[in-house]
C-alpha positions in Angstrom: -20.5 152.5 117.8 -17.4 150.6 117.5 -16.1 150.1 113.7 -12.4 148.6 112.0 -11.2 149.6 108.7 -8.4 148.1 107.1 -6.9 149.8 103.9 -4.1 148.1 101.4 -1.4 150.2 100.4 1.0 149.9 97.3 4.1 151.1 99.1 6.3 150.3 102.7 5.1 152.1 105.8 7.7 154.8 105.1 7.3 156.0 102.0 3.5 155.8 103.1 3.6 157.7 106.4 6.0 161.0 104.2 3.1 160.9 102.1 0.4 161.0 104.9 2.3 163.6 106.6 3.3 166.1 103.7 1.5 169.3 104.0 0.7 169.5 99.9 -1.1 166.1 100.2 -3.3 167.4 103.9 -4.3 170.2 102.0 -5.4 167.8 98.8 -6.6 165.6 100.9 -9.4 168.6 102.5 -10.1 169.3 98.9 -10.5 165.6 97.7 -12.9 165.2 100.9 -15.5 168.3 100.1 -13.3 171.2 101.9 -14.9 174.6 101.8 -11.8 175.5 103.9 -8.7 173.7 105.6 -5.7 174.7 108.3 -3.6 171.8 109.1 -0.6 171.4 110.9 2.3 168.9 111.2 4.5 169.0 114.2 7.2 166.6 115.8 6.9 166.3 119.5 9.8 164.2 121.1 9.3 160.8 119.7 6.1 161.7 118.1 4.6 163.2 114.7 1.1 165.0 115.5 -0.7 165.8 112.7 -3.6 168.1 113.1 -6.2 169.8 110.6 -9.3 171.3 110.7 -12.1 171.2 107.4 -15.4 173.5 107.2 -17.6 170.9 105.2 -20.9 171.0 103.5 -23.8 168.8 105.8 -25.8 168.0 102.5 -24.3 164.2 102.2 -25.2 163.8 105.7 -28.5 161.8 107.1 -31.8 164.9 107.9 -30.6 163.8 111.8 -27.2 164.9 111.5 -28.2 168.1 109.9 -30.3 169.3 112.5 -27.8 169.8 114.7 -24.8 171.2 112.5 -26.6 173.5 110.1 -25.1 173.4 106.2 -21.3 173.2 107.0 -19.5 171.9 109.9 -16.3 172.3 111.1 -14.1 168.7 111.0 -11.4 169.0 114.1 -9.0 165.7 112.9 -5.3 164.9 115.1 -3.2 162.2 114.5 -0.9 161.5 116.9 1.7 158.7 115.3 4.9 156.9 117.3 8.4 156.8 116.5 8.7 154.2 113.7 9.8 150.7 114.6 12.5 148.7 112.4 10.7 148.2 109.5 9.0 151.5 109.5 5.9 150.5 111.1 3.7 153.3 113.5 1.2 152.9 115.8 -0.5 156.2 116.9 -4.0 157.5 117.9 -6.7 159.2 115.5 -9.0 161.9 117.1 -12.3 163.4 115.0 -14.2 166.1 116.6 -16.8 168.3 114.7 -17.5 171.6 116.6 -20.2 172.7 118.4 -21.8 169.3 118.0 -21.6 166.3 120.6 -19.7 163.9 117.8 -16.0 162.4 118.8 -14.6 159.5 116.9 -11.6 158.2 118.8 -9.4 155.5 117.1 -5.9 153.6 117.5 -4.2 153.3 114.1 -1.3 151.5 112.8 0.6 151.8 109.7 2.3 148.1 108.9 4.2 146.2 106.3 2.1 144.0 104.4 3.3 141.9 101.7 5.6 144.0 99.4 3.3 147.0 100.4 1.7 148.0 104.2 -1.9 147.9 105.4 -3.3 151.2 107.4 -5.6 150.0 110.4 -8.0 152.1 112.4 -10.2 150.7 114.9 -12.2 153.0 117.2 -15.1 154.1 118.2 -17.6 156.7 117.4 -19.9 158.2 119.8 -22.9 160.7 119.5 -23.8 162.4 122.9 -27.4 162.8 122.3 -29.5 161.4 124.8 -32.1 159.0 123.0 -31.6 159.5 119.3 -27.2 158.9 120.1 -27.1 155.8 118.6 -29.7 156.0 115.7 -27.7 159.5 114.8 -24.1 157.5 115.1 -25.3 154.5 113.2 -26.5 157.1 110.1 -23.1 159.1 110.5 -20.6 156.3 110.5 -20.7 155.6 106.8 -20.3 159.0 105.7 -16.9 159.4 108.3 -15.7 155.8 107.3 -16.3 157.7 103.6 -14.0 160.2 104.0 -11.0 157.6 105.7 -11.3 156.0 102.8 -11.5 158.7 100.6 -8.3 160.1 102.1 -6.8 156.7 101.5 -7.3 156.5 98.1 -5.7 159.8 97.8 -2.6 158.2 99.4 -2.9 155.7 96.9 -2.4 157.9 94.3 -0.1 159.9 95.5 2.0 156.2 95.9 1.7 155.6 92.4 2.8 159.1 90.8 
């Protein structure tokens, strides 16, 4: 299931992208999201910032369907794999969501841009549920609750931004 989400931010790309990669604000973000527990991870690789983290979360926000197949928590597997930045500290990079033990991956391209006096985060992707028959019907009741916690996440950023 293919989805975009586009998300205003009050600051430049920079300033937005040390926030998105600080470890205090990874492990606030796991707790703003629901967290039971949270590892995370940021690494430069070349060129290239990977971020990765992994959540246990509670399954009761999630539709019956989901449920059935992850049991009361699951176990969120997120990387972010971001490009040098350009110029004018914009970032393109790749977002990857796995949840273990279940047949769920969310695959994404992002990019961080100016926008205005500010910058716009972008993710576009898709989401797919290997289940054969019930696949889609389970991705379509999932979607909202992961599109939940991107936004969620951003919010946190822009918080953090105005502090």
């Amino acid at each position: 299931m293919h989805f975009h989400e586009r998300s205003p931010l009050p600051a430049g790309p920079a300033e937005v992208f040390a926030v998105m990669t600080d470890e205090s604000f990874l492990a606030a973000r796991a707790r703003h999201t629901g967290a039971l527990e949270q590892t995370s991870e940021v690494t430069v690789v070349g060129e290239r910032t990977v971020v990765t983290s992994s959540r246990t979360v509670p399954t009761d926000r999630l539709p019956r369907a989901a449920t059935k197949f992850l049991g009361g928590t699951a176990v969120v597997n997120q990387v972010e794999e971001w490009d040098a930045a350009g110029p004018d500290g914009s970032r393109d990079g790749t977002f990857t969501l796995t949840v273990a033990g279940a047949p769920v991956e969310l695959k994404a391209r992002t990019r961080l841009s100016v926008e205005g006096t500010g910058s716009v985060h972008d993710i576009e992707g898709d989401l797919t549920v290997r289940v054969p028959l019930i696949g889609r019907t389970v991705e379509q009741a999932v979607l909202p609750g992961l599109l939940d916690l991107v936004r969620a996440e951003v919010e946190l950023a822009r918080e953090r931004l105005r502090q």
